[in-house]
C-alpha positions in Angstrom: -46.5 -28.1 79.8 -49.8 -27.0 80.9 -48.3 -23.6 81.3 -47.2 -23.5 77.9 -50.6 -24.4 76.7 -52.6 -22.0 78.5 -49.9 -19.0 77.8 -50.1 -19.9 74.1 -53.9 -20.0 74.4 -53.9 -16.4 76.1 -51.8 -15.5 73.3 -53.4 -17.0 70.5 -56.7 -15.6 72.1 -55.3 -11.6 72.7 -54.3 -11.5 68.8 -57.6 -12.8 67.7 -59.7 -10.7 69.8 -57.5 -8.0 68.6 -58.3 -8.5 64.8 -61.6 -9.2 65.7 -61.7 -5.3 67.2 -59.5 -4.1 63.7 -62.3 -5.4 61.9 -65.2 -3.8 63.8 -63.5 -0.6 64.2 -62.3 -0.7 60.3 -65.6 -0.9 59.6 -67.3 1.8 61.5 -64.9 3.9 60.7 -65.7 3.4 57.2 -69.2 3.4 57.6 -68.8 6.4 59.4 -66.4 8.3 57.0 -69.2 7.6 54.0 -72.2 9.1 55.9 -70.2 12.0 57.2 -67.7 13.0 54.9 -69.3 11.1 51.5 -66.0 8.9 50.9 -64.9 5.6 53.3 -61.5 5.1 54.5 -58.9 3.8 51.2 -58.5 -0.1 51.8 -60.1 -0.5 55.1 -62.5 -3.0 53.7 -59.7 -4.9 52.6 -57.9 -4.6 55.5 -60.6 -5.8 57.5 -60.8 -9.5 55.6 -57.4 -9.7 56.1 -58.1 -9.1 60.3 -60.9 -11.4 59.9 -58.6 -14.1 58.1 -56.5 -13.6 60.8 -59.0 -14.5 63.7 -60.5 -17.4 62.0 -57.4 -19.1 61.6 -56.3 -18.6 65.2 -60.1 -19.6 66.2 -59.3 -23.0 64.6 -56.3 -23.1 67.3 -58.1 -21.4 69.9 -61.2 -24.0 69.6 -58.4 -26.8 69.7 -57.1 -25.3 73.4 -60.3 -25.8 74.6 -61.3 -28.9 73.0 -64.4 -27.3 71.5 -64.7 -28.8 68.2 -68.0 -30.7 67.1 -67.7 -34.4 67.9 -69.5 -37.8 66.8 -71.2 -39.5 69.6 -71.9 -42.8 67.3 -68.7 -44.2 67.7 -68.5 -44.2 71.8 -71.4 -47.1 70.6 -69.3 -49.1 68.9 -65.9 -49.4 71.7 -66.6 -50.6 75.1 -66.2 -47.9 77.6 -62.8 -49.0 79.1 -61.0 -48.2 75.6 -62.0 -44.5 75.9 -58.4 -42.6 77.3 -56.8 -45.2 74.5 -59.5 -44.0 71.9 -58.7 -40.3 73.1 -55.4 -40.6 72.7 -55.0 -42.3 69.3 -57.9 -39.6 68.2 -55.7 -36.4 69.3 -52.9 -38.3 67.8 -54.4 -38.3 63.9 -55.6 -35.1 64.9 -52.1 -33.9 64.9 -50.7 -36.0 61.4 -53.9 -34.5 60.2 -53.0 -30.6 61.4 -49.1 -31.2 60.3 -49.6 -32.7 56.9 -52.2 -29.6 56.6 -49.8 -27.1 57.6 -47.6 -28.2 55.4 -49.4 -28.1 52.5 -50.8 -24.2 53.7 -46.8 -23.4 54.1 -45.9 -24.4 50.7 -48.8 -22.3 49.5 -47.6 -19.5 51.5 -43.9 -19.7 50.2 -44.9 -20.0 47.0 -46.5 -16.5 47.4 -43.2 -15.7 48.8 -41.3 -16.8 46.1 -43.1 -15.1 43.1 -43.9 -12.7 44.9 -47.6 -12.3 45.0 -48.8 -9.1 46.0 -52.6 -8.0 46.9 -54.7 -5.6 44.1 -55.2 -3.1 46.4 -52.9 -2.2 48.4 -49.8 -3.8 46.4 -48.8 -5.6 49.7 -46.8 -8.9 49.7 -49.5 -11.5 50.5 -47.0 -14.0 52.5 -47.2 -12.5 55.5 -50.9 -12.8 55.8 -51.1 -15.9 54.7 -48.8 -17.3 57.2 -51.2 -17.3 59.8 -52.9 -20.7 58.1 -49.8 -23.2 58.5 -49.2 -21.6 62.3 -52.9 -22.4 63.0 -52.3 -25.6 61.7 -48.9 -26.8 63.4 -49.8 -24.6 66.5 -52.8 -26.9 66.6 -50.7 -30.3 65.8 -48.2 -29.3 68.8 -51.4 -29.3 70.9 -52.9 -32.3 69.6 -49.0 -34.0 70.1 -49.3 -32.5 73.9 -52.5 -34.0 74.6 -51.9 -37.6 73.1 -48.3 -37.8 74.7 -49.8 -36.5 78.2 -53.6 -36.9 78.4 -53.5 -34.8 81.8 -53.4 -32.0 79.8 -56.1 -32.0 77.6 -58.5 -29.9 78.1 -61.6 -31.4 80.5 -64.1 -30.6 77.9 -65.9 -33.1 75.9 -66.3 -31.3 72.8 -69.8 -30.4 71.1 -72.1 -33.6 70.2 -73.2 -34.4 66.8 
């Protein structure tokens, strides 16, 4: 399972580095295009949020591989010690109701652009297809969530950001 994991990490990882490199290079170019040749580049701007939509979503899922989201110290106060891998456990385990009841909710919104077919000012594109990244960052990040509270060996060793 740890295999898994770490190749749908690498994955997850490659796309939003990826979009992270449309968006930079969208931009230049458009940049460029209006100091050199007086007019940008037709719908790269809009392109661009739609790469950056892309890698924020997956950074939700990507920050959940690693077990790098902010957590609350205070309450490691109020358990004794001993209760922690139970504490873990039953944390990573709301996590994931929380992630899947989530992705639901973000795939009825994107089949309901789907089904009337909603389609983007600009470039008259279907807006579905974008907007199916949110409920795969969302169950992508349950199934880890499920992995880690079924078999604690492997979540990640990280323990999170204190706030």
């Amino acid at each position: 399972m740890k295999t898994l994991l770490a190749h749908l990490q690498k994955a997850e990882t490659f796309v939003a580095v990826l979009a992270f490199v449309t968006v930079a290079g969208l931009l230049f170019a458009d940049v460029a295009a209006r100091e050199f040749f007086g007019n940008g580049i037709f719908a790269a701007q809009k392109i661009a949020v739609y790469a950056t939509a892309v890698a924020g979503m997956l950074g939700f899922a990507i920050v959940v591989g690693v077990h790098g989201h902010l957590r609350p110290k205070i309450i490691d106060k109020v358990f004794p010690e001993s209760w922690n891998p139970l504490l873990d456990r039953l944390g990573d385990a709301v996590s994931s109701a929380i992630c899947v009841f989530m992705g639901g909710i973000a795939a009825d919104f994107a089949y309901t652009s789907f089904d009337v077919g909603e389609v983007g000012m600009v470039l008259m594109n279907k807006l579905w297809w974008m907007q199916a990244i949110i409920p795969y960052a969302f169950f992508s990040s349950a199934f880890r969530f499920l992995v880690y509270a079924a078999l604690p060996a492997t979540r990640p060793i990280g323990e999170g950001i204190e706030a």
